[in-house]
C-alpha positions in Angstrom: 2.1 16.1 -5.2 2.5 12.2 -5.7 2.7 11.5 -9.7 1.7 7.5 -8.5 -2.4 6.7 -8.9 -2.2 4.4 -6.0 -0.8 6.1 -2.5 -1.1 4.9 0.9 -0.5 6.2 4.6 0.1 4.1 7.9 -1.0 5.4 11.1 0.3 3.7 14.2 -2.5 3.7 16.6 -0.9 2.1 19.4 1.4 5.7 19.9 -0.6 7.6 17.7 1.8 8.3 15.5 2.5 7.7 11.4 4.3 4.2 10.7 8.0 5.0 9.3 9.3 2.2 7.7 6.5 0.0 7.2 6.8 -2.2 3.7 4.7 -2.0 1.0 3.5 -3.6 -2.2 1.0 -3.6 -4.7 -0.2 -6.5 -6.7 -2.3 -6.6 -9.8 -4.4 -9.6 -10.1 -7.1 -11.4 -12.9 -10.2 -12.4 -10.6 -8.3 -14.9 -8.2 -5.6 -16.4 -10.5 -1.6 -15.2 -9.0 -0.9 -11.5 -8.6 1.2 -9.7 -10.6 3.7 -7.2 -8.6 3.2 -3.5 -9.6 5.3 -1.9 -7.1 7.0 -1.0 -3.9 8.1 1.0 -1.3 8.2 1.7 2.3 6.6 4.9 4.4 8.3 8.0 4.9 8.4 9.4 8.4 5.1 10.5 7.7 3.5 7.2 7.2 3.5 7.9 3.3 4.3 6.2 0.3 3.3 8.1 -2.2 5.7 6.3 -5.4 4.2 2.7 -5.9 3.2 3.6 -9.7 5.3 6.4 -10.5 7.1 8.0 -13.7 10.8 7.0 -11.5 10.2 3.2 -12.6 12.4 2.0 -15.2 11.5 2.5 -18.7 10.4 -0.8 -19.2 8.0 -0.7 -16.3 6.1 2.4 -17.2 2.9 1.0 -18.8 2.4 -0.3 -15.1 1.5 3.6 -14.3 -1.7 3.1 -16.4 -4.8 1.3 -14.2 -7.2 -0.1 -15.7 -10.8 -0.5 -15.1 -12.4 -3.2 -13.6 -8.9 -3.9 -12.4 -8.1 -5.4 -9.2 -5.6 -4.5 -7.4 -4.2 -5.7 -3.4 -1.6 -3.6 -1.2 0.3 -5.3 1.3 1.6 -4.1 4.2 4.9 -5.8 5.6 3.3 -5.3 9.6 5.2 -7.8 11.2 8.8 -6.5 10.0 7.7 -2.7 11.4 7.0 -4.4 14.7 9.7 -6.6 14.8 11.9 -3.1 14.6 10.1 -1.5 17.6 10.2 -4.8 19.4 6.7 -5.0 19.8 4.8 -9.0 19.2 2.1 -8.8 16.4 -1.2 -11.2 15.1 -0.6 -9.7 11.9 2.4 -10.5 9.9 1.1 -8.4 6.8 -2.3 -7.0 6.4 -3.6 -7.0 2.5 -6.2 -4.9 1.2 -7.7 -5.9 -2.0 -9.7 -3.4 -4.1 -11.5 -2.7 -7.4 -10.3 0.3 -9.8 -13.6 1.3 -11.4 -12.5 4.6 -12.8 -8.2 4.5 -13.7 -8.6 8.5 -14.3 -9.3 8.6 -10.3 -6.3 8.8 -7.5 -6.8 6.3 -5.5 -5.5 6.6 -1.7 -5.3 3.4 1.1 -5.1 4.8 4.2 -4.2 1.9 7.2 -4.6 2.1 10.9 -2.5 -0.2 12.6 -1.8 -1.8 15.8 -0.1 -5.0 17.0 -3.1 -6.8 17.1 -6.0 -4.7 14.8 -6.2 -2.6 11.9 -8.5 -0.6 9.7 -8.8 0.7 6.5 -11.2 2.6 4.5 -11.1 4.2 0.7 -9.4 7.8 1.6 -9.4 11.1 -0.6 
C-alpha cells in the first residue's frame, strides 16, 4: 500500500500494456500563478508510481505530504521521452492533468491511457 496521497498508473493502449518508465511530476499551483514542484518519479513495470508525496522525501520536504483543500494540483507525464525509448513518433510530448483537492483526507489516484497520438484520463479509486 502506497503511503503517497497522490498515485498514478499509465496504461499503454497502443500494445495494451502498463507504461514502464514513463516520467512523472506533480506540481502545486495558486489559481494560475507558477507551479510549485511536489514530486517525482517514474512507473514501475506495472505502470505505477505510487511515491510522488511519500514519508521517503527528505526531512525537509515532508510538509509537502499534507494536501490541502481547495488545492490545485497538475501531474505531468514525460510522454515524449517513453516513446522516444520504444522508438515510436508522438503528438504529445507530455500530457498534464490538472485537478482540484477538495477533501486532503482522500487518496487521490490519476490513472492515464496513453497512445502516440491520444490519451485519457479520469479520477480513479
Amino acid at each position: 500500500m502506497s503511503s503517497s496521497p497522490i498515485t498514478c498508473h499509465v496504461l499503454d493502449s497502443s500494445i495494451g500494456k502498463p507504461a514502464a518508465g514513463v516520467g512523472v511530476n506533480l506540481h502545486w499551483q495558486i489559481r494560475h500563478a507558477s507551479a510549485t514542484c511536489r514530486g517525482h518519479g517514474s512507473t514501475n513495470a506495472d505502470g505505477r508510481c505510487t511515491d510522488l508525496l511519500s514519508g521517503n522525501q527528505p526531512l525537509a520536504h515532508r510538509d509537502s505530504l499534507k494536501l490541502e483543500a481547495g488545492g490545485v494540483y497538475k501531474i505531468v507525464f514525460e510522454t515524449k521521452d517513453y516513446f522516444d525509448k520504444a522508438g515510436k513518433a508522438t503528438f504529445y510530448p507530455w500530457v498534464e492533468i490538472p485537478f482540484i483537492v477538495t477533501n486532503p483526507d482522500e487518496h487521490h489516484h490519476i490513472p492515464l491511457l496513453i497512445s502516440p497520438f491520444s490519451y485519457t484520463t479520469y479520477r480513479g479509486s
